[in-house]
C-alpha positions as CSV (number, residue, x, y, z in Angstrom):
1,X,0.0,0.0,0.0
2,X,2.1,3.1,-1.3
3,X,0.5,6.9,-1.4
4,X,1.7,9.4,-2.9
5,X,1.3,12.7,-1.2
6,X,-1.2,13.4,-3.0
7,X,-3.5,10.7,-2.1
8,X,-3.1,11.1,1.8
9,X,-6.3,12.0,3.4
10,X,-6.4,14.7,5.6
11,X,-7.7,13.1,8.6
12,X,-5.5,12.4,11.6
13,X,-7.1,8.9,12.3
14,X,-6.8,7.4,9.2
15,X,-3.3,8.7,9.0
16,X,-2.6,6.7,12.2
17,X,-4.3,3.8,10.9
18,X,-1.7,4.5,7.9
19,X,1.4,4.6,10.3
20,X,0.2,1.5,12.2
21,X,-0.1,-0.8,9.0
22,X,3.2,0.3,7.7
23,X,4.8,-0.7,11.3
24,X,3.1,-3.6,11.8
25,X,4.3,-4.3,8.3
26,X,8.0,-3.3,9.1
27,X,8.1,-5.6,12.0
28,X,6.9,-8.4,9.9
29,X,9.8,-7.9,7.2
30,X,12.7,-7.4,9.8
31,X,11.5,-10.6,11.5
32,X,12.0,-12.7,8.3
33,X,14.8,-11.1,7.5
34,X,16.1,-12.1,10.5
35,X,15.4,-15.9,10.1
36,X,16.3,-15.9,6.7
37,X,20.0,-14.2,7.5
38,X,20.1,-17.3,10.4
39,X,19.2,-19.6,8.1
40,X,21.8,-18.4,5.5
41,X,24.7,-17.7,7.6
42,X,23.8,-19.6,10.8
43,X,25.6,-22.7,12.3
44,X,25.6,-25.5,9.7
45,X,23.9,-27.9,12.1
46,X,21.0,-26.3,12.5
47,X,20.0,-25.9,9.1
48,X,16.8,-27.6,8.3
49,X,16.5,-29.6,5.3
50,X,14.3,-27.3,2.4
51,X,10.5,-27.8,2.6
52,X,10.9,-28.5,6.3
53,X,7.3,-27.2,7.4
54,X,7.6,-28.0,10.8
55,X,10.4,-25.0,11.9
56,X,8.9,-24.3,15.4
57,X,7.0,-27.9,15.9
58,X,9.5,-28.5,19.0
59,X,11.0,-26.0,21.0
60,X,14.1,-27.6,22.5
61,X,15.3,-25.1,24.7
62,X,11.8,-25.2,27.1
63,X,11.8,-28.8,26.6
64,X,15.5,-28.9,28.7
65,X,17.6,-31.5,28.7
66,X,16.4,-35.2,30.0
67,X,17.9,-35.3,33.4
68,X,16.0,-32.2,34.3
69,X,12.8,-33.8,33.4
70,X,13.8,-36.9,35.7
71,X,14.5,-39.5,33.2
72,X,17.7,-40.6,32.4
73,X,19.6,-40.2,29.4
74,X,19.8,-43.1,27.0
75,X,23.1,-44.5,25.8
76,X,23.8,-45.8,22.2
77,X,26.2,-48.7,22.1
78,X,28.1,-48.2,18.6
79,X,30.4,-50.9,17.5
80,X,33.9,-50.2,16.8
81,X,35.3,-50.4,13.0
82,X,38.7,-50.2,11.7
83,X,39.5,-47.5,8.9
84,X,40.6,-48.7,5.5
85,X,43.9,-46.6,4.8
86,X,43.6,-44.8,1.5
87,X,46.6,-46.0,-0.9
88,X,47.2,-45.4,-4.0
89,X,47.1,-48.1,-7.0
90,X,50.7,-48.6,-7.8
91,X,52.0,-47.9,-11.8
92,X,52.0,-50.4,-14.2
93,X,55.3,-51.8,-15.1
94,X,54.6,-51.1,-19.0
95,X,55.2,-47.3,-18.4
96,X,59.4,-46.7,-18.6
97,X,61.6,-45.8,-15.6
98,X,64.7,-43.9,-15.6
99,X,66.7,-43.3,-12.2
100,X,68.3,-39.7,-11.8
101,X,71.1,-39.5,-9.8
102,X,71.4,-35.5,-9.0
103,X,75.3,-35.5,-7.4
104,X,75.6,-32.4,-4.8
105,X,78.5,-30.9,-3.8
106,X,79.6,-29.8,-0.7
C-alpha cells in the first residue's frame, strides 16, 4: 500500500491507521529477515532440510535437557570399526623408468 502525497487523506485517524499498518508491516519484514540471514549464515547444524514445514513444531530449549525432566539419558552402544587406509594403486610396469642421480657438492 504506497500513497503518494497526493492521495493522503487529511484526517488524523486514518493517517494513524496508515502509520500502524506500515509498522506492523516493518516488523513483519525485519523478523524474516532475520530468520532468513540465520538460516543463511547460521551454524551449519541447525539448518533444516528445504520444505521443512515443521520449523517451530518443537522448542528444544523449554523442553531442557532429560535429566532435568527426571528421566535418564539413553546411551547408544556403537560398535567399533577399523579405517581402511587410502593407498594409491601402484604404476604399471609397462610405463618406462629412468633413475636420476642428482650428485651435490659440498
Amino acid at each position: 500500500m504506497s500513497l503518494s502525497a497526493a492521495q493522503l487523506p487529511d484526517n488524523i485517524d486514518e493517517l494513524k491507521e496508515i502509520v500502524v499498518s506500515y509498522d506492523s508491516e516493518i516488523k513483519l519484514l525485519k523478523e524474516e529477515n532475520r530468520i532468513l540471514k540465520h538460516r543463511l549464515f547460521g551454524r551449519k547444524s541447525e539448518k533444516l532440510p528445504v520444505g521443512s514445514g515443521q520449523l517451530f513444531l518443537f522448542n528444544e530449549a523449554e523442553a531442557g535437557e532429560p535429566e532435568e525432566q527426571g528421566t535418564p539419558a539413553e546411551t547408544i552402544a556403537v560398535p567399533s570399526h577399523e579405517r581402511r587406509r587410502g593407498c594409491r594403486k601402484p604404476l604399471p610396469d609397462s610405463l618406462p623408468r629412468a633413475a636420476v642421480v642428482h650428485d651435490l657438492t659440498e
